[in-house]
N, C-alpha and C positions, 0 to 999 in steps of 0.2 A: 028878659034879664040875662045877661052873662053870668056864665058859672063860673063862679067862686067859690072853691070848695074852704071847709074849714084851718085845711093844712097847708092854701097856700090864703094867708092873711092879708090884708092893703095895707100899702108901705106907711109908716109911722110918718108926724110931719118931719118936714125938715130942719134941722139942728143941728149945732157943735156935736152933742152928745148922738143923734142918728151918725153921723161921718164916722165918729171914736167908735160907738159899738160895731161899726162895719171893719174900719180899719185897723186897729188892735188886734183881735184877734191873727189877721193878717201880718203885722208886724211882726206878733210874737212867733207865728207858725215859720215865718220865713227866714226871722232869727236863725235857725236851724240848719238852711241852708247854705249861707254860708262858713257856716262852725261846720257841715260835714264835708265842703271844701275843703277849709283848714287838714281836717282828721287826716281824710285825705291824701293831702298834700303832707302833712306830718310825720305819716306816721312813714309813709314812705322816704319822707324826707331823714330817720332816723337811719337808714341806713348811709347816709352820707357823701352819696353821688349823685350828677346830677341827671344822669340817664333816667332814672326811675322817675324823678317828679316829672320830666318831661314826658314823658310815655304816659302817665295816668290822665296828665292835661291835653295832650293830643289826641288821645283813646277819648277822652271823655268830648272834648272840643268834640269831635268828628260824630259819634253817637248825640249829644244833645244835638248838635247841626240838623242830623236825619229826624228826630225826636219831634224837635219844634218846628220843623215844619205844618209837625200837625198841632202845632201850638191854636192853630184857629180854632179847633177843636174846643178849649178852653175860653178864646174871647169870643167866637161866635155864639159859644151856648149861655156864655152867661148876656150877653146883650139880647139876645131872640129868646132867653127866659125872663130875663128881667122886663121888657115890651109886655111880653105877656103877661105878669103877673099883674102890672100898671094895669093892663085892660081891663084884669081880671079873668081872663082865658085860661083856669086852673087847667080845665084837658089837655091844653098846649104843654103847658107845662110839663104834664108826664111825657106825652109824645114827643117831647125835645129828648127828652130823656134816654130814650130808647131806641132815636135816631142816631145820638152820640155813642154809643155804646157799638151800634151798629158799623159804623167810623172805624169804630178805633179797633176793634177785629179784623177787618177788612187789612187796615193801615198796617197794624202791628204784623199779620201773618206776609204779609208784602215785604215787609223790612227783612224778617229773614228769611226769606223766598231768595232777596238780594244781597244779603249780605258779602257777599265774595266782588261783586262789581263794586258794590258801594268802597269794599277796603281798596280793592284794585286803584279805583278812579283816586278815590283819595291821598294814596300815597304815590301815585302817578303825576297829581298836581302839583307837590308839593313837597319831597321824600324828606324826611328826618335822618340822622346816624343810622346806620345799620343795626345800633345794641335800642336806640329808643322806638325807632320802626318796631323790631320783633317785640317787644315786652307791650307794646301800643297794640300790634294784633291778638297777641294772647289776651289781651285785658276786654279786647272789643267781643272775641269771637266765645265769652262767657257771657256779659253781659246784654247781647242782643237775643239772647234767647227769653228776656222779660218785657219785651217791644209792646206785644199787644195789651199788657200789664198796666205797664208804663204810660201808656198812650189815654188808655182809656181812663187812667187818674186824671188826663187834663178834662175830659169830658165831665167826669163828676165834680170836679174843683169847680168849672166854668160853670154846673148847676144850682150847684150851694150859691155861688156869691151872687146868684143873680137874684139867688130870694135870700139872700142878706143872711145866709145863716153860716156864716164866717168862723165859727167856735167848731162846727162842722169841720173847716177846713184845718184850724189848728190841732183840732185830735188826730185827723188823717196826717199831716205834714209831723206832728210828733213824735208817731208812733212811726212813721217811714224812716224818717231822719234818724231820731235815737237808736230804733236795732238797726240802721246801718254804719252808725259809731259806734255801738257794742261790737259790733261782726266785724270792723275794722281792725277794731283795737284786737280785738284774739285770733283773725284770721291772721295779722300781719307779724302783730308782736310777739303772740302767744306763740304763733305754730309756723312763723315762720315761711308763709306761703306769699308775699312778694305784691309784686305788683297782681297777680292772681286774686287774692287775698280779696283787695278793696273791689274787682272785678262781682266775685262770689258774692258778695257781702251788698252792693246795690241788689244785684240780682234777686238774694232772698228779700228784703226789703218790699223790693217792688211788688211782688207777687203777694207777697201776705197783705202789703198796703191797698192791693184794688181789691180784695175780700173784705176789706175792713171800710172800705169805701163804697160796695155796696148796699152794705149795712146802713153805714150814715145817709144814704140817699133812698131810703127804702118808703120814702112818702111815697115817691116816685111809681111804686107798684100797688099804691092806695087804691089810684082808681084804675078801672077798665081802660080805658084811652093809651095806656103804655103798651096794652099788647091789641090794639085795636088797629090791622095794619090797614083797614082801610085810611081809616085819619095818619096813622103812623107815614104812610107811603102816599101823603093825600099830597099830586104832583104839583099844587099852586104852592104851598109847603116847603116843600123839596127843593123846587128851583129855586125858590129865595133864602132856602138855608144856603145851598148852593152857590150863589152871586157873592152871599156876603162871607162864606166860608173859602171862596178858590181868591176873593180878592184879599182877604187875612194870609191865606198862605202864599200868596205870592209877595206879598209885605213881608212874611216871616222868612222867604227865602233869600231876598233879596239884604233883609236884617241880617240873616245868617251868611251871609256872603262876603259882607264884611266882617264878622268874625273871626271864620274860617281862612279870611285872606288876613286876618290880623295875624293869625296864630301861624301860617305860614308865614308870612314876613319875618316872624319873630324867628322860626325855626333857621332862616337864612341868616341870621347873626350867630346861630351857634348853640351849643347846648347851655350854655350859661346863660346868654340873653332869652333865650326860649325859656330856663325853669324862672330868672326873674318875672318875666312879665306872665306866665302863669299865677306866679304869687301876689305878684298887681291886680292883676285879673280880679281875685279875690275883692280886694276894694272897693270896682264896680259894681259887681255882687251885692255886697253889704249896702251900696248905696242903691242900687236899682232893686232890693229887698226891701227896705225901707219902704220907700215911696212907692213902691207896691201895694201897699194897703189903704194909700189913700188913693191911686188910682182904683183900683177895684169899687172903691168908695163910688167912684165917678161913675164909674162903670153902672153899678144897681140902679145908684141914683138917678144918673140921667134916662137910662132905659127903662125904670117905670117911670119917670118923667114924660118920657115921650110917651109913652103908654096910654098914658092917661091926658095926654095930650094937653101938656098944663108948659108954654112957655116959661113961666113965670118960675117954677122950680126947677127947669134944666137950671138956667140961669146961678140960682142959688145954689142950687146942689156943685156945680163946677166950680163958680166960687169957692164955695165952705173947703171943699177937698183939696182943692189947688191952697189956698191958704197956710192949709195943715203941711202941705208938700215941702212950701217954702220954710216953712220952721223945721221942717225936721233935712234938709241938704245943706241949712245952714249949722245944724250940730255934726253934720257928716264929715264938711270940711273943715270944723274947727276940732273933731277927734282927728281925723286924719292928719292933719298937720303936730297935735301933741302926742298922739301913741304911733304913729304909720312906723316909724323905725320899730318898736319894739313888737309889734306885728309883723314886722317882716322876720324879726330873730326869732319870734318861737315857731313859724312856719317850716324855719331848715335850719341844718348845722354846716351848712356849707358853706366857709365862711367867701368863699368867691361870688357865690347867690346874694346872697346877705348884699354885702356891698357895690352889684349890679344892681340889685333890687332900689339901693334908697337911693343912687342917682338919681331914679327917675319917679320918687315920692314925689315934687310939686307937683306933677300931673293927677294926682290921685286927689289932691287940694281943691284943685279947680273942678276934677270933673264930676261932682253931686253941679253945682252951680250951672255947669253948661247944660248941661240933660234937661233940668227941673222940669222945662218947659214939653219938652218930648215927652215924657213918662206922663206929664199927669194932663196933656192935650191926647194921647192916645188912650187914656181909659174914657174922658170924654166921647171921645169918638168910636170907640168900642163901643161902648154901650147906647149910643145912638145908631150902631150898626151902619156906618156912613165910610163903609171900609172900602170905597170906592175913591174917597180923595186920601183913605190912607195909605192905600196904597201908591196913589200918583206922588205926594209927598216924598215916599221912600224911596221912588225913585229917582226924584230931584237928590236925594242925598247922599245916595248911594253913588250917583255920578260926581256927585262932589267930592265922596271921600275918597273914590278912587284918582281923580285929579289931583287931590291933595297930597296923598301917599308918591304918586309917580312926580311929582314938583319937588315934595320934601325932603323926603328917605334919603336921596342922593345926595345931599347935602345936610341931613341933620339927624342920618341912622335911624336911632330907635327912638331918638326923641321925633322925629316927624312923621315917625309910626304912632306914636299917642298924640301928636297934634293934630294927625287927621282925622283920627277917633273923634276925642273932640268936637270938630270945626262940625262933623257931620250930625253929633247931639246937637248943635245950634241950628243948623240950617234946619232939621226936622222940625225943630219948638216952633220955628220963623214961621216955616211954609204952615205947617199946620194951624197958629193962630190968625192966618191970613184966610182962611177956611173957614175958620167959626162966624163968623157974622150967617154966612148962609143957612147954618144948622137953625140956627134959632130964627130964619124965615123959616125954613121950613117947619119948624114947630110952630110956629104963630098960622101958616097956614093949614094943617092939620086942625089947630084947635077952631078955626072959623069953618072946616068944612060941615 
């Protein structure tokens, strides 16, 4: 008999109400993250130039950049816990645990090991003004010193959702998000410390946030098997954490490449067009937050799905989530089209921002609708750990969207800056459902083996 221990439980059946209790929570936690955006972007934006918002989005661009790439971190462990719990393989489950953890010290002490090439290259590719460059290094050369912190929050996030304990995820993202709008608001407003301020204020965040994240994950130390390094370092293990982790992060690099090439693009129109689509930015956010929870959904689901090697509930489970997906991109872009203006006015007082900003609102209309398929075909495929066609995918798109940008730009500025955003949410949805038929052989031939 496989051991299953008592604290990792068999996945409830499948249901409307299993997706909601999975995905909710996630919703609400993620809520967060774009409000401490906004803060963010706010509170800075009170001081009334447009140097500062663009230096906290390029500072922050450029650190999430190096951050998620260790983003596998988060879907690899929650697909290779979620498998295992489906199996029933509670030992695994801790030992994933421990191996993630392992990661993200390694990861985190690396980052600022490098931090000085990392800013070098960065603003070498790409330079910004002279006044949003330096307020962008001040803001970087604070907040990298909570790397290994930060890093290893994706590790435990990626834990919880795999055994569906998602309420987990929302007290960790609560308590991060909140005291770093409290430490926002008095670093910047109260005392006057600048773009510094928001810098300090993630920093403390982080650090108390993976102590507080140990805690929630402390099943995790239940059994012997977390500190059992023969299992822990047990090399069949390894290598395949390995496959399915170097293929997540070369997806997540290749994601971030187009970002970071968005975000320089933008910088070459100016410091105006750069803090507008910073504050667009925001939108995507709010919509790729969203549907975040029902990916994650996909995510548990179909990885004890496979686990337990039952066709028959991948199937349903991607359904039920994807369904949910579509109803909530369709409230994305019918808020976005009634409030987008008045979300752009309370983000800044600048009234040039402002009015850069809402030229380029339709694109924020369409794009929950273009993605849909991206976002909730990639939690499918996370959690079948099948990060081998998601990565060839991303690169189908990735060449797309940089063909689309060198065609457009030239003739359609910054609007063909967000059209090739875009076109590249479609082609990933495309190629990726063009892929699914084979998953569900392969789960049909698992369950005959």
């Amino acid at each position: 008999m496989v051991d299953a221990p008592a604290d990792v439980p068999p996945p409830p059946a499948l249901s409307h109400k299993r997706v909601l209790a999975i995905a909710l929570p996630i919703v609400l936690s993620n809520a967060t993250v774009p409000i401490l955006g906004a803060v963010d972007t706010g509170v800075v934006g009170q001081i009334g130039e447009a140097a500062p918002i663009g230096a906290v989005g390029i500072g922050a661009v450029i650190l999430a950049s190096v951050y998620w790439i260790f983003g596998f971190l988060r879907m690899g462990t929650t697909g290779l816990v979620a498998q295992a719990r489906g199996a029933g393989e509670g030992a695994e489950v801790s030992a994933y645990f421990t191996r993630a953890m392992m990661i993200a010290l390694i990861g985190g002490l690396g980052v600022i090991a490098l931090q000085v090439p990392i800013l070098w290259m960065s603003f070498k590719i790409a330079p910004a003004s002279a006044e949003v460059e330096s307020l962008a290094r001040a803001y970087i050369g604070i907040r990298v010193w909570s790397a290994p912190f930060a890093i290893a929050i994706f590790g435990m996030t990626g834990w919880l959702i795999g055994l569906e304990r998602t309420r987990g995820v929302l007290v960790l993202q609560l308590w991060m998000n909140g005291l770093n709008i409290v430490l926002d608001v008095w670093f910047v407003l109260g005392l006057g410390w600048g773009v510094q301020g928001v810098a300090a204020a993630t920093l403390i965040a982080e650090v108390t946030s993976a102590g507080l994240g140990l805690y929630l994950c402390r099943d995790a130390f239940g059994r012997p098997e977390w500190r059992a390094w023969v299992r822990v370092l047990d090399r069949a293990r390894l290598i395949h954490m390995a496959k399915v982790n170097t293929d997540i992060m070369i997806r997540s690099i290749l994601l971030l490449s187009m970002t970071v090439a968005f975000a320089f693009y933008g910088a070459g129109f100016g410091d105006v067009p750069l803090a507008a689509n910073q504050i667009l930015m925001l939108f995507i956010s709010i919509t790729s937050f969203a549907l975040d929870g029902f990916a994650f959904a996909a995510e548990a689901i179909v990885g004890s799905a496979l686990g337990a090697r039952s066709k028959g509930a991948l199937r349903r489970g991607a359904l039920l989530a994807s369904f949910w997906g579509v109803v909530v991109v369709i409230g994305m872009a019918v808020f976005f089209a009634l409030a987008g203006g008045l979300v752009i006015d309370t983000m800044t007082t600048a009234e040039d921002v402002r009015a850069e900003a809402r030229r380029f609102l339709p694109w924020m209309v369409a794009a929950p609708i273009a993605g849909v398929a991206a976002w909730m075909l990639d939690g499918v495929f996370i959690g079948a750990t099948r990060t081998r066609d998601m990565r060839n995918m991303m690169m189908v798109s990735v060449v797309v969207y940089f063909a689309a940008t060198t065609a457009l730009i030239p003739i359609m500025g910054n609007h063909g800056l967000w059209a090739a955003l875009l076109i590249s949410y479609v082609t990933r949805g495309v190629t990726l459902a063009m892929r699914y038929p084979s998953l569900e052989r392969e789960a049909d031939r698992a369950a005959r083996a």
